[in-house]
PyMOL Python script that loads the backbone (N, CA, C, O; Angstrom):
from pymol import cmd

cmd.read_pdbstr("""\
ATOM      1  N   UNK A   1      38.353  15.324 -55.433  1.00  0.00           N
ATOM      2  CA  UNK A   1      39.200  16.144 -56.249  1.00  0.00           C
ATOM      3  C   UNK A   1      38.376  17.185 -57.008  1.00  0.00           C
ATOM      4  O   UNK A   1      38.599  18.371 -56.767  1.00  0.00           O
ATOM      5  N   UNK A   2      37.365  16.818 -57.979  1.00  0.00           N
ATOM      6  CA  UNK A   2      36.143  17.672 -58.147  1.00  0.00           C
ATOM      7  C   UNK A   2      35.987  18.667 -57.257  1.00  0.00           C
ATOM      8  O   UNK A   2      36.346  19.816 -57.513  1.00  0.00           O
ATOM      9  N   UNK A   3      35.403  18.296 -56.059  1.00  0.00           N
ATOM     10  CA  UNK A   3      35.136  20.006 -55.056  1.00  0.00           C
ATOM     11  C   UNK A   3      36.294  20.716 -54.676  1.00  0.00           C
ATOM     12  O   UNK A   3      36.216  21.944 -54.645  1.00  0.00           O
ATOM     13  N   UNK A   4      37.486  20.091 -54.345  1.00  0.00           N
ATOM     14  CA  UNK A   4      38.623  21.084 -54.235  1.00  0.00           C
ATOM     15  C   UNK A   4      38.451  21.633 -55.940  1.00  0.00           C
ATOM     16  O   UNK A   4      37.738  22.608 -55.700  1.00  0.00           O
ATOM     17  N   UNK A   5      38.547  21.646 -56.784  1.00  0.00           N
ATOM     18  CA  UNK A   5      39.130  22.100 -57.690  1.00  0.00           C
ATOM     19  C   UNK A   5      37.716  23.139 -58.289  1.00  0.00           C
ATOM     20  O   UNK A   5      37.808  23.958 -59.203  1.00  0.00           O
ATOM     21  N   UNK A   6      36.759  22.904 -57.686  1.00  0.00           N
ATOM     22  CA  UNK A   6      35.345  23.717 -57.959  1.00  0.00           C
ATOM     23  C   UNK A   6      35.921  25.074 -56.810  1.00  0.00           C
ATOM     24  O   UNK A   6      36.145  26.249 -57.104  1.00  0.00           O
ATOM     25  N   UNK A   7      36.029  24.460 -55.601  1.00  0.00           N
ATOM     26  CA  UNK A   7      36.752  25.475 -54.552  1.00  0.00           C
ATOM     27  C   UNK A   7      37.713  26.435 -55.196  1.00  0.00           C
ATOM     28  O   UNK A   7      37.359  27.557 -55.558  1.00  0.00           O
ATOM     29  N   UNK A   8      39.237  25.860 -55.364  1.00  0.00           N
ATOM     30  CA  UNK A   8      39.797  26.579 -56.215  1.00  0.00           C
ATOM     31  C   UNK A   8      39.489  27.606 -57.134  1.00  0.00           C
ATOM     32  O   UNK A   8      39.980  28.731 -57.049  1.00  0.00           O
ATOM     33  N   UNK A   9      38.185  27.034 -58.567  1.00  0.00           N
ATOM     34  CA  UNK A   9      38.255  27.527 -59.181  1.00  0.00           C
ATOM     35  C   UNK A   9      37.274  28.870 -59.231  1.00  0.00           C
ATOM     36  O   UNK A   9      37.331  29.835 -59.993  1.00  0.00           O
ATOM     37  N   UNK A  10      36.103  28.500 -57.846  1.00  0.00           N
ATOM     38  CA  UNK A  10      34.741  29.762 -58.149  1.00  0.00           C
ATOM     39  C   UNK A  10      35.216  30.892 -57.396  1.00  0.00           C
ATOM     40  O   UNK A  10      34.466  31.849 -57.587  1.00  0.00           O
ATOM     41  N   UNK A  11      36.358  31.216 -56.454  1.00  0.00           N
ATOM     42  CA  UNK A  11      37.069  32.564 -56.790  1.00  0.00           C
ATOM     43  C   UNK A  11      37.506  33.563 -57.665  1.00  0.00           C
ATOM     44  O   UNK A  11      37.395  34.774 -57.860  1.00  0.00           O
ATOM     45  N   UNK A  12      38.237  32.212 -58.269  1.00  0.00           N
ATOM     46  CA  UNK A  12      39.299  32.603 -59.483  1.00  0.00           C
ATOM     47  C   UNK A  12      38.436  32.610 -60.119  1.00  0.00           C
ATOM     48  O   UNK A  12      39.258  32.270 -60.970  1.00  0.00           O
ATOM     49  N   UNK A  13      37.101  32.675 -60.867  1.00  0.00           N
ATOM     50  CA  UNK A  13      36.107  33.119 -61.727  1.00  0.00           C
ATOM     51  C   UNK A  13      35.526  33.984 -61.108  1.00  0.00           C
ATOM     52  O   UNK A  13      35.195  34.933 -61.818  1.00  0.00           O
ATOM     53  N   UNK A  14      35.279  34.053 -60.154  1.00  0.00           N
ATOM     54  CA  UNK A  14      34.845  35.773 -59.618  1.00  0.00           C
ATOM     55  C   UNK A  14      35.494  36.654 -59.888  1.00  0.00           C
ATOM     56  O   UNK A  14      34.875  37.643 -60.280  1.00  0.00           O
ATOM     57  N   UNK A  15      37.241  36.770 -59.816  1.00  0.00           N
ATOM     58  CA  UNK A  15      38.072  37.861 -59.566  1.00  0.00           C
ATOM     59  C   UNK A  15      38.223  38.018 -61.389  1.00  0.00           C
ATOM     60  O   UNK A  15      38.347  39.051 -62.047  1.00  0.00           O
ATOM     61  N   UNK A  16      38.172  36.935 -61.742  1.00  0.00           N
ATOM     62  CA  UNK A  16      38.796  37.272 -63.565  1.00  0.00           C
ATOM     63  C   UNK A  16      36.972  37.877 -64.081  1.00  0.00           C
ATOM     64  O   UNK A  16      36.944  38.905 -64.759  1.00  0.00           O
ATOM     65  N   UNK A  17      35.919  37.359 -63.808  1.00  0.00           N
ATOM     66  CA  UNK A  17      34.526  37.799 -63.791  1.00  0.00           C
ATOM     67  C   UNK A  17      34.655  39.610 -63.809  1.00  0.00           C
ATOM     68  O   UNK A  17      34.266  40.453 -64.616  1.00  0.00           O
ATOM     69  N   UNK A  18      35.388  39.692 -62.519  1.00  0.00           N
ATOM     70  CA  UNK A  18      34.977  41.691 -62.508  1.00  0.00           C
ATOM     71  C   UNK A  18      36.006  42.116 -63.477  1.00  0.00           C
ATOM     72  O   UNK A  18      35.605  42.943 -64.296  1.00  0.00           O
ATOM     73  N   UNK A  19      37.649  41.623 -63.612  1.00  0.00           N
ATOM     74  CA  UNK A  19      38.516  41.785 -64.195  1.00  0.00           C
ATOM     75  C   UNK A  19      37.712  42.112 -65.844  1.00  0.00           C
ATOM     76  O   UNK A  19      37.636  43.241 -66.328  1.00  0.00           O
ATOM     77  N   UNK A  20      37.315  41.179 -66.331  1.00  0.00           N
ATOM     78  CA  UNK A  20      36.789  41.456 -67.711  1.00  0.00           C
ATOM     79  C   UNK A  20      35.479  42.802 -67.747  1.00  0.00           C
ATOM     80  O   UNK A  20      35.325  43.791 -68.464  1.00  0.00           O
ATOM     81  N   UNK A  21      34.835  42.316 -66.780  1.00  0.00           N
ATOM     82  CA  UNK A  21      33.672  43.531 -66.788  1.00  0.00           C
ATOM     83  C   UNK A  21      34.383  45.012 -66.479  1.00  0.00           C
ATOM     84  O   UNK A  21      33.703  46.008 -66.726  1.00  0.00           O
ATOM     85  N   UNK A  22      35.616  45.171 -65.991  1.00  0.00           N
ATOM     86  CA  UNK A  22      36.180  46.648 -66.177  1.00  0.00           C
ATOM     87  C   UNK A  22      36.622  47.113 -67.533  1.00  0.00           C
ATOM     88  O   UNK A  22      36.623  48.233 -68.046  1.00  0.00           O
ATOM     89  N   UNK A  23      37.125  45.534 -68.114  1.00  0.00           N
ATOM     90  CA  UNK A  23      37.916  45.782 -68.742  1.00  0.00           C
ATOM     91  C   UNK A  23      36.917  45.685 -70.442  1.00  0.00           C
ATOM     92  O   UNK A  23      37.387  46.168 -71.473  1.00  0.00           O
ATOM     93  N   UNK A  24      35.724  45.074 -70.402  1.00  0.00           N
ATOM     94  CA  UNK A  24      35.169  44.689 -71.443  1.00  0.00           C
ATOM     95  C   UNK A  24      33.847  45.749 -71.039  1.00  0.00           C
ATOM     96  O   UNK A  24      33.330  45.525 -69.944  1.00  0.00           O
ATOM     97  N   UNK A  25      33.339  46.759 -71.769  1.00  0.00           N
ATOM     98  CA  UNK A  25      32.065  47.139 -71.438  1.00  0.00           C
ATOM     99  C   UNK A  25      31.206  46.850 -72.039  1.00  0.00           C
ATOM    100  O   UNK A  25      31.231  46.606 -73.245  1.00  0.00           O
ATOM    101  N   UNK A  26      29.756  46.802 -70.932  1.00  0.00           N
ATOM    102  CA  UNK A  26      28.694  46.035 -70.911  1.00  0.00           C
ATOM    103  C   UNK A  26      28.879  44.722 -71.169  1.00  0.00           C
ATOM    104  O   UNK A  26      28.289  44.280 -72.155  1.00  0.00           O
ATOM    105  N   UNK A  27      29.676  43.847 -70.412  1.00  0.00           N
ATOM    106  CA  UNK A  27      29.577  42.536 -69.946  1.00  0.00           C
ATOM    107  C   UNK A  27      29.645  42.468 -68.702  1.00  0.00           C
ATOM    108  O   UNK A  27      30.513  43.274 -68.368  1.00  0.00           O
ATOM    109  N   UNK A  28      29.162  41.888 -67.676  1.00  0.00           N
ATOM    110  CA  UNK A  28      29.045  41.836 -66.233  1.00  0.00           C
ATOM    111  C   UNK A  28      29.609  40.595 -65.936  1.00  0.00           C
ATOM    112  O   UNK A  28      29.582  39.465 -66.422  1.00  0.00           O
ATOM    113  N   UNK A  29      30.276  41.317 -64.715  1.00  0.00           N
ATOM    114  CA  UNK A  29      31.580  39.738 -64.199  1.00  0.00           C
ATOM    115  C   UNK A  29      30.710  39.413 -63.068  1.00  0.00           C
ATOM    116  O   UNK A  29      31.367  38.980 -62.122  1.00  0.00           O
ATOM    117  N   UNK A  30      29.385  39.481 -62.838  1.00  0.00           N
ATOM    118  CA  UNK A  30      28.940  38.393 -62.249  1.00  0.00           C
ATOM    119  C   UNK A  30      27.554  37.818 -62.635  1.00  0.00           C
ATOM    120  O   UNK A  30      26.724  38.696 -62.869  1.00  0.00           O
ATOM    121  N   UNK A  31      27.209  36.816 -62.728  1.00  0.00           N
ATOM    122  CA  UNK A  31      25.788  36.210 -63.721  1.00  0.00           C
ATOM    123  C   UNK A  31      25.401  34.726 -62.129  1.00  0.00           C
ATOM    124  O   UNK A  31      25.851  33.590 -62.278  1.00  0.00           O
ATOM    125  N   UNK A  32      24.978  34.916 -61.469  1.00  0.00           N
ATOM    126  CA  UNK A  32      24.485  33.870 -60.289  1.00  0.00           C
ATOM    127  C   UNK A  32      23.810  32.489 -60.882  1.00  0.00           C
ATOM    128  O   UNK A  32      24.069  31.433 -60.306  1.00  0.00           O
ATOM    129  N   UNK A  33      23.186  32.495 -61.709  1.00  0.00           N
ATOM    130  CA  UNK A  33      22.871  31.851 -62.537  1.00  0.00           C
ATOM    131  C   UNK A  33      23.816  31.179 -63.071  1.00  0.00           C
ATOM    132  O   UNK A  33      23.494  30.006 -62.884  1.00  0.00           O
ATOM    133  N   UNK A  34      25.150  31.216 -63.830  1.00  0.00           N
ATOM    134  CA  UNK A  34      26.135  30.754 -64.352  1.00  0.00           C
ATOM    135  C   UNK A  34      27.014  30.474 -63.280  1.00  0.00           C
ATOM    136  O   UNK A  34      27.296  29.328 -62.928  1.00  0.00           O
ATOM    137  N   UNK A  35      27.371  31.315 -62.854  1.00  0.00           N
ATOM    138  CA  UNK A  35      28.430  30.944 -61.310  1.00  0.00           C
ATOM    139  C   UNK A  35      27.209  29.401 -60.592  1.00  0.00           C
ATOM    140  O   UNK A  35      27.618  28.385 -60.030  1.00  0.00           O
ATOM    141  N   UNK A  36      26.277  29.633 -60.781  1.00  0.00           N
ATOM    142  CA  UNK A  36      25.647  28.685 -59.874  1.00  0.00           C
ATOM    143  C   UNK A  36      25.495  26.947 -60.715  1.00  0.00           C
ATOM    144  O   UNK A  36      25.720  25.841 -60.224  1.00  0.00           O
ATOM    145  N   UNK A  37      25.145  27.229 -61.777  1.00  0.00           N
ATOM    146  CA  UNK A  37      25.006  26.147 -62.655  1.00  0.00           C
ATOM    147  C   UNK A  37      26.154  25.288 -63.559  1.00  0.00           C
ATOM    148  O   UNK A  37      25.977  24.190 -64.086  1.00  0.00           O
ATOM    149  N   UNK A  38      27.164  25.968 -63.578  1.00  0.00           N
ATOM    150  CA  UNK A  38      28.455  25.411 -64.142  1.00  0.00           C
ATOM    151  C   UNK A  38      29.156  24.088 -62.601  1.00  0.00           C
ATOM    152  O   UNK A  38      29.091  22.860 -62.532  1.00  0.00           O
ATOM    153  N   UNK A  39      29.542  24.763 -61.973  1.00  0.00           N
ATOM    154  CA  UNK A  39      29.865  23.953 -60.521  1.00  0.00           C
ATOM    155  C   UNK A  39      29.246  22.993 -60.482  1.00  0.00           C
ATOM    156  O   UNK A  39      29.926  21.996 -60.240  1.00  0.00           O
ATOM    157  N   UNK A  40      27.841  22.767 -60.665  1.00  0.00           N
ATOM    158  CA  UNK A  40      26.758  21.610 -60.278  1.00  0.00           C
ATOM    159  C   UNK A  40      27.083  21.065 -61.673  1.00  0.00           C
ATOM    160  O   UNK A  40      27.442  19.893 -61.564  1.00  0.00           O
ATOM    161  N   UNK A  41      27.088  21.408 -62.703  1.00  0.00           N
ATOM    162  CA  UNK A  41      27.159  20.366 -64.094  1.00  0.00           C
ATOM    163  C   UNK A  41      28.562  19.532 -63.736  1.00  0.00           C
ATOM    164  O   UNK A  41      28.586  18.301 -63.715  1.00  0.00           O
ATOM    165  N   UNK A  42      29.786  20.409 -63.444  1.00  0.00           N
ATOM    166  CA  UNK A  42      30.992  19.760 -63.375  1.00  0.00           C
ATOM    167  C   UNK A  42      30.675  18.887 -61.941  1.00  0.00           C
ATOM    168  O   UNK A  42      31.125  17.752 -62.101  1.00  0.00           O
ATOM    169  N   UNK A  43      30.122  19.019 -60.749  1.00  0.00           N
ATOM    170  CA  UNK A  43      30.189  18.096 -60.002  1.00  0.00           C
ATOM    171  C   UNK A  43      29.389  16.567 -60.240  1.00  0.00           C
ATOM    172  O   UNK A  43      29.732  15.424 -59.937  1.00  0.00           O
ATOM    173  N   UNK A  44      28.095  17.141 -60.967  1.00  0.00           N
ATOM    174  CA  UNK A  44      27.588  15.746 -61.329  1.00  0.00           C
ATOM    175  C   UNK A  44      27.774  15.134 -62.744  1.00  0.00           C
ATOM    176  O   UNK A  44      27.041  14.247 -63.181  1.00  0.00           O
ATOM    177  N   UNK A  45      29.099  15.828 -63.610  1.00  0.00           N
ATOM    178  CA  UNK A  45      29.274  14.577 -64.512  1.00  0.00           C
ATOM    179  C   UNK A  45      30.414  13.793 -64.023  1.00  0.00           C
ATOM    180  O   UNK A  45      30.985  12.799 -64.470  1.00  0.00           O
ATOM    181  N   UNK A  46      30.608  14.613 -62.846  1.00  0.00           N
ATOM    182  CA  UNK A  46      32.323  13.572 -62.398  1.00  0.00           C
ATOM    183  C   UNK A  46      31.765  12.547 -61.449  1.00  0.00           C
ATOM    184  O   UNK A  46      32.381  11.499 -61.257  1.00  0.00           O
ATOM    185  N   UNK A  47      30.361  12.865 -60.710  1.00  0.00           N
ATOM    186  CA  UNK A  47      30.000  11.935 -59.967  1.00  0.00           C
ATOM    187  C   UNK A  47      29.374  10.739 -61.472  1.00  0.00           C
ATOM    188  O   UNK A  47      29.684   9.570 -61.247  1.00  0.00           O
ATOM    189  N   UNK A  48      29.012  10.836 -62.110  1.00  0.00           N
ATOM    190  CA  UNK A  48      28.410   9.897 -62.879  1.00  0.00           C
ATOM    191  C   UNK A  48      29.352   9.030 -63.842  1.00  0.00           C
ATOM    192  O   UNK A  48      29.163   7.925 -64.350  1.00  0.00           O
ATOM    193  N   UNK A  49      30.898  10.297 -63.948  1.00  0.00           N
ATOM    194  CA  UNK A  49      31.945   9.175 -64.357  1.00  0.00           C
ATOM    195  C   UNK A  49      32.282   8.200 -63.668  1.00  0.00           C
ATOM    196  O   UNK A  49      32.538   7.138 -64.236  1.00  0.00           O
ATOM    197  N   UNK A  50      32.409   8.367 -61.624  1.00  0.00           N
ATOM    198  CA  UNK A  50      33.393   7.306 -61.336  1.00  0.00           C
ATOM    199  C   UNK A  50      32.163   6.236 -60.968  1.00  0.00           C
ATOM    200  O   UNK A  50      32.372   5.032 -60.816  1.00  0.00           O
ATOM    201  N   UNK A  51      30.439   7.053 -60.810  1.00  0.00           N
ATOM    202  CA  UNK A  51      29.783   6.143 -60.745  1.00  0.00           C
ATOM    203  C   UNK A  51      29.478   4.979 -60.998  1.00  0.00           C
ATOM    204  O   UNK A  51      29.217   4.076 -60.204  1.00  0.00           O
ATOM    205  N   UNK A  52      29.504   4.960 -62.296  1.00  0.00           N
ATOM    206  CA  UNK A  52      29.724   3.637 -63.708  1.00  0.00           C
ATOM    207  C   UNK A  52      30.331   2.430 -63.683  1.00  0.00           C
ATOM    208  O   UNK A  52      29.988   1.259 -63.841  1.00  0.00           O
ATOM    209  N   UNK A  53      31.537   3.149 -63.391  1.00  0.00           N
ATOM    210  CA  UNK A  53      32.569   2.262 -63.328  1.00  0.00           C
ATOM    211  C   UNK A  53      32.597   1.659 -62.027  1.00  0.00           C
ATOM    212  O   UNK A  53      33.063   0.524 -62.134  1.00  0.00           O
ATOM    213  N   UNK A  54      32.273   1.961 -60.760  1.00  0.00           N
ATOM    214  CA  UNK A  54      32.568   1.455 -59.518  1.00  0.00           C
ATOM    215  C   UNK A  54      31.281   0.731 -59.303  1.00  0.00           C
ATOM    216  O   UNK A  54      31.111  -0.301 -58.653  1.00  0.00           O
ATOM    217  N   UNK A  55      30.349   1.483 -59.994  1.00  0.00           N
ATOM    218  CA  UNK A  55      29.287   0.011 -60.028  1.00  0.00           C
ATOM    219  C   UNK A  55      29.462  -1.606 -60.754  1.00  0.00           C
ATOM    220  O   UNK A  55      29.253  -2.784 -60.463  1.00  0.00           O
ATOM    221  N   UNK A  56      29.998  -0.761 -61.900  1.00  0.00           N
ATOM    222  CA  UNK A  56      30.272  -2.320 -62.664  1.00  0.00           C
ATOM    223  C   UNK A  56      31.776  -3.011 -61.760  1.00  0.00           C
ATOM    224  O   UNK A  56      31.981  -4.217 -61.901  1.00  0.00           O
ATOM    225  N   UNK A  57      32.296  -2.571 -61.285  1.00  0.00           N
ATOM    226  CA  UNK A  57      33.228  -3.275 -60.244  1.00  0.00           C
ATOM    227  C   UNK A  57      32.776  -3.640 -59.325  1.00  0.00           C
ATOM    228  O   UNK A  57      33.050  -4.805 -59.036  1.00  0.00           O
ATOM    229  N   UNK A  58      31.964  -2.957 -58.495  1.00  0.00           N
ATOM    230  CA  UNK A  58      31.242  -3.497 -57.331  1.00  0.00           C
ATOM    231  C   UNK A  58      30.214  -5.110 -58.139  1.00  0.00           C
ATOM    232  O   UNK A  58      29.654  -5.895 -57.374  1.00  0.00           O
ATOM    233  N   UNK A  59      30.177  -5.244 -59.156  1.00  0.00           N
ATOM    234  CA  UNK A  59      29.479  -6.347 -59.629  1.00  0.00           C
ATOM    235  C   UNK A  59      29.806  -7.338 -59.443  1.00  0.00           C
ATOM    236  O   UNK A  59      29.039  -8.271 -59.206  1.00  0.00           O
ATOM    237  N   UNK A  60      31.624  -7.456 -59.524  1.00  0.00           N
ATOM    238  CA  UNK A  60      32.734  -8.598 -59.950  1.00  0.00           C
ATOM    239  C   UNK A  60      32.606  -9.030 -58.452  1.00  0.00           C
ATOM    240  O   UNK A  60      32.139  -8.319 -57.562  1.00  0.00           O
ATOM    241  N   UNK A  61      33.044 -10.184 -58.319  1.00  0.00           N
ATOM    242  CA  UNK A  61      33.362 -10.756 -56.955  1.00  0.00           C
ATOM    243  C   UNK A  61      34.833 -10.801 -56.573  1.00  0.00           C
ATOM    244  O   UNK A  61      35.646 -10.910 -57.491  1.00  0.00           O
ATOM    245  N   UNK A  62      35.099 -10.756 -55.801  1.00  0.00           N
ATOM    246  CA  UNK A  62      36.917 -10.323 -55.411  1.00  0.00           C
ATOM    247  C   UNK A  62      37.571 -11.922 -55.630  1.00  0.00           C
ATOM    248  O   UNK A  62      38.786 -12.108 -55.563  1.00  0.00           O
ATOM    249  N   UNK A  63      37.048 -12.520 -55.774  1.00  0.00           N
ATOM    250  CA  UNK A  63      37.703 -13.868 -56.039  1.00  0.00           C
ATOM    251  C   UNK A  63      38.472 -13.959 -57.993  1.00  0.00           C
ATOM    252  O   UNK A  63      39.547 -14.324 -58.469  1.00  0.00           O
ATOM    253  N   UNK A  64      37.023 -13.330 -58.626  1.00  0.00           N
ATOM    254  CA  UNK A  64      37.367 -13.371 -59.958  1.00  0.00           C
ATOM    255  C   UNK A  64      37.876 -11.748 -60.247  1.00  0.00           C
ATOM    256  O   UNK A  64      37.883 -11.574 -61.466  1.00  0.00           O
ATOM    257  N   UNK A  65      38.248 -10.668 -59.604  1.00  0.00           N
ATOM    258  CA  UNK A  65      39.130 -10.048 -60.014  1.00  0.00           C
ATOM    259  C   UNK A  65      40.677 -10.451 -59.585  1.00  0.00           C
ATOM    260  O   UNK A  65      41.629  -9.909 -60.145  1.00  0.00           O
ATOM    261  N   UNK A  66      40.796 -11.113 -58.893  1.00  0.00           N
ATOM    262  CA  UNK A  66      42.033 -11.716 -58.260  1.00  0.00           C
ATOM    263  C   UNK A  66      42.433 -12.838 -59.336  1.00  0.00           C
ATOM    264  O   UNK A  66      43.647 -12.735 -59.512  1.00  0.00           O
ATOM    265  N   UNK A  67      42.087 -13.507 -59.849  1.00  0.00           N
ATOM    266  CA  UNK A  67      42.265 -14.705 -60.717  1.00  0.00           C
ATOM    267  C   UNK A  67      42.644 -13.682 -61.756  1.00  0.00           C
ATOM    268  O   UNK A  67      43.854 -13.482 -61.644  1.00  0.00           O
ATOM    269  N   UNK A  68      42.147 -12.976 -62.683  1.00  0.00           N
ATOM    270  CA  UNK A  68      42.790 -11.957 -63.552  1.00  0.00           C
ATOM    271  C   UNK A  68      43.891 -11.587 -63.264  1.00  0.00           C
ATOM    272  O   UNK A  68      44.832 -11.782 -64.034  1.00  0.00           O
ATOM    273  N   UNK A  69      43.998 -11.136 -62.408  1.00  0.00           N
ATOM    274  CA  UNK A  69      45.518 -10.394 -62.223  1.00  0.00           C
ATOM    275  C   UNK A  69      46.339 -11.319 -62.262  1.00  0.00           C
ATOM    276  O   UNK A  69      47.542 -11.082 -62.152  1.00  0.00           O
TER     277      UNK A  69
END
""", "prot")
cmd.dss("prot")
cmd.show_as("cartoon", "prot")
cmd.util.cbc("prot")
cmd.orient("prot")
C-alpha cells in the first residue's frame, strides 16, 4: 500500500512542484534531493512499522494464539 501510494503521490508532487514555482518566484518545483529522500523515509518507516509487530507475532506459536481467541 506504501508504494502504490508513493506511485500515486511522486507525480502529483511533480505537477503541484512546477505549479508553485510559476506561481511562487524563486522557489523551484523541482529539488532531486527531496523528491528522492522523502519516498525512501516514507517507505522505510512503514516497513519498520509492520516490521515490529509481525516479528513479535511470528514469536507466538499458533497453538497459543488460538487459545486466546
Amino acid at each position: 500500500m506504501t508504494l502504490v501510494g508513493v506511485a500515486i503521490g511522486f507525480p502529483i508532487a511533480l505537477a503541484l512542484g512546477q505549479l508553485l514555482s510559476a506561481a511562487i518566484f524563486e522557489v523551484g518545483g523541482f529539488d532531486p534531493l527531496v523528491l528522492t529522500l522523502a519516498p525512501l523515509v516514507l517507505v522505510a518507516s512503514a516497513a519498520l512499522a509492520t516490521y515490529l509487530p509481525a516479528r513479535r507475532g511470528m514469536r507466538v506459536s499458533p497453538l497459543e494464539a488460538l487459545r486466546t481467541e
